[in-house]
C-alpha positions in Angstrom: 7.5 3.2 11.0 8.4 6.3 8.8 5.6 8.2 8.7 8.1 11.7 7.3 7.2 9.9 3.6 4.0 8.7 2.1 4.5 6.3 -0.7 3.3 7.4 -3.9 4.2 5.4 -6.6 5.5 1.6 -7.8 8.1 0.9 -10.6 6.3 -1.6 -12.9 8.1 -3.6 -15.8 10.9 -2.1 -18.4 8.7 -0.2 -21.3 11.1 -0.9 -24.8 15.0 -1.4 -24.3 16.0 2.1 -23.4 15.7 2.2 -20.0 12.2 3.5 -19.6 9.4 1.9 -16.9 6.0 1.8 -16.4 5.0 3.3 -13.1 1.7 3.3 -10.9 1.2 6.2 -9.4 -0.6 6.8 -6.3 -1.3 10.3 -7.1 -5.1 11.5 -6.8 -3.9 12.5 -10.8 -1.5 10.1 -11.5 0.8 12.6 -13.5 1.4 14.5 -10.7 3.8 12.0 -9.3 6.7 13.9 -11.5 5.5 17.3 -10.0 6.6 16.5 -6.5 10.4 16.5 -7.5 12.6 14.0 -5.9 11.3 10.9 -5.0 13.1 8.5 -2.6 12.6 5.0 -2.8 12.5 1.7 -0.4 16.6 1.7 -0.1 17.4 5.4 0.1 18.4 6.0 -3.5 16.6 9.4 -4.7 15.2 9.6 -8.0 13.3 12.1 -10.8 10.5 10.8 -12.8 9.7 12.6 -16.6 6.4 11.2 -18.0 7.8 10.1 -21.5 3.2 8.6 -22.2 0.3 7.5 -20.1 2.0 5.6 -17.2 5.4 5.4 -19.4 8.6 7.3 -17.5 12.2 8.3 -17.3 13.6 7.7 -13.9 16.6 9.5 -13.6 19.2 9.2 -10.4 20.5 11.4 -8.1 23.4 12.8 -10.5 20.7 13.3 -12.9 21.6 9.8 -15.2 19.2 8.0 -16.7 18.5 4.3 -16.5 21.4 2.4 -18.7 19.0 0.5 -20.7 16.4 -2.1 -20.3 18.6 -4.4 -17.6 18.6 -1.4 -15.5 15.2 -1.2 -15.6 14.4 -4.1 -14.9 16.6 -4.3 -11.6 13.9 -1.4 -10.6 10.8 -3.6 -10.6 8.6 -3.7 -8.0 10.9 -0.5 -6.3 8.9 2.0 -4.4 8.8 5.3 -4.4 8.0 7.8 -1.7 7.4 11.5 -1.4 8.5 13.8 1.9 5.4 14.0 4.0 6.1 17.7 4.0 5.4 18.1 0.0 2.1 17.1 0.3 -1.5 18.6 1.4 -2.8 17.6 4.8 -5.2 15.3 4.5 -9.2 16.7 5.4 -11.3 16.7 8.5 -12.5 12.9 7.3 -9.2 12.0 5.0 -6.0 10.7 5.6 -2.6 8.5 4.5 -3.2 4.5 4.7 0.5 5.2 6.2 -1.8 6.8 8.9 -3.3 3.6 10.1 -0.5 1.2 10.5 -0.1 0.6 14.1 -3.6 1.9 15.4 -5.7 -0.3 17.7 -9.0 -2.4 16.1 -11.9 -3.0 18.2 -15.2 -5.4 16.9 -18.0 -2.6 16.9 -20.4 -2.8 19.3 -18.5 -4.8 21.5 -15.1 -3.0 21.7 -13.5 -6.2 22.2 -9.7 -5.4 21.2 -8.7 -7.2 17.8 -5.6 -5.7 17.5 -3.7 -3.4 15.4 -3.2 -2.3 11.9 0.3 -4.2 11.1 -0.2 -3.3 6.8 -2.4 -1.6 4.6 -2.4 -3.6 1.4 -3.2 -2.6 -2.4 -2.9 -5.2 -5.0 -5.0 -3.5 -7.4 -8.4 -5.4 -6.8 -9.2 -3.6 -3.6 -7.6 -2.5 -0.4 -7.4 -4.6 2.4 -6.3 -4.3 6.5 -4.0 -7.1 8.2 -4.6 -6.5 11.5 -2.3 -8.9 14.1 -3.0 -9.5 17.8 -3.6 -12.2 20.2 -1.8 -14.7 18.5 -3.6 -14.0 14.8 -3.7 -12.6 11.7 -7.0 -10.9 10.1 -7.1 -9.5 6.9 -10.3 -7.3 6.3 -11.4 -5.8 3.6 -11.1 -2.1 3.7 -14.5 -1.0 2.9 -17.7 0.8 4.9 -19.2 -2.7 5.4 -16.0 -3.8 7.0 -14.7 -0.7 8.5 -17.3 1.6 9.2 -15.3 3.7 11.9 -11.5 5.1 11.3 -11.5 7.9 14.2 -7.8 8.7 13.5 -8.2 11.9 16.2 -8.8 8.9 19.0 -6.6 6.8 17.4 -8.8 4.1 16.8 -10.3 2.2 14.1 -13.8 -0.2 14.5 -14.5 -3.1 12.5 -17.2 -5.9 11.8 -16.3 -9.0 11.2 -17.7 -10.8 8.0 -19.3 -14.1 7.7 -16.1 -16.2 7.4 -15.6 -19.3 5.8 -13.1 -21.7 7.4 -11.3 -25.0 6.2 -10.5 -27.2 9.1 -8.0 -30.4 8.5 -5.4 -31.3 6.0 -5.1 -29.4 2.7 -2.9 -31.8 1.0 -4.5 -32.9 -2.3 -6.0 -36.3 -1.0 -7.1 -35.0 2.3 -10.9 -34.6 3.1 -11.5 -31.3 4.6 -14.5 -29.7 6.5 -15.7 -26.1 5.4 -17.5 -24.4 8.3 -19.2 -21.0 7.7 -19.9 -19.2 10.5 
């Protein structure tokens, strides 16, 4: 896990035929994202960003090129884009980097009975989630206070209760007849 650089920002889809992308930044102000200077992405390319509108930019490589056009763009999508740990505040007392979680241990609160460990943070835009693996499973929590009322990241632990879950037993295929337990 590299935790030297925080990721800060996605390339969306190619904004107009020149070359220019949307980009969601991660940035507490999202315009910031162009103030931390070189950004690196997922495959070790380095990049500059100029904010050209509101969530509109010019990505600009290493030698200081622009994107070609809009096929160049486009081959961006989805790209990542990470800032040097370094070039960023330390997190407060209480705060700190979803990159900060990603291998620490989960225990059921109250009982401390090991769940296992933080394997991915995810963000699709509707709320953040945990996948936490052990034990031969996968949970995926919710990341809120209901859910995960305790991230001690000093101990190096994180404390969770489990939600009502809803569970289909049996075949899924479309004629199948399945049985929905809620426990």
């Amino acid at each position: 896990m590299d935790r030297d650089r925080i990721l800060m920002g996605v390339v969306g889809r190619p904004h107009g035929v020149r070359g220019l992308v949307r980009v969601h930044s991660y940035a507490a102000v999202a315009e910031d994202l162009a103030a931390y200077g070189a950004l690196t992405d997922d495959r070790g390319q380095v990049w500059t960003l100029r904010w050209r509108g509101e969530g509109i930019a010019e990505l600009r490589d290493a030698s200081g090129q622009p994107l070609a056009g809009r096929d160049a763009a486009q081959a961006l999508v989805n790209r990542q884009l990470y800032v040097a740990r370094d070039r960023l505040p330390e997190p407060d007392q209480d705060e700190f980097y979803f990159t900060d979680l990603i291998g620490l241990p989960v225990v059921q609160q109250g009982s401390d009975a090991p769940l296992g460990r933080v394997l991915v943070v995810h963000d699709y835009g509707a709320g953040v989630s945990l996948e936490i693996g052990g034990e031969g499973r996968t949970l995926i929590l919710p990341f809120t206070q209901a859910c995960v009322p305790v991230v001690d990241i000093a101990a190096g632990r994180i404390a969770v209760v489990l939600p009502n879950e809803v569970e289909v037993q049996g075949d899924l295929s479309r004629d199948a007849t399945v049985e929905v337990v809620s426990s």
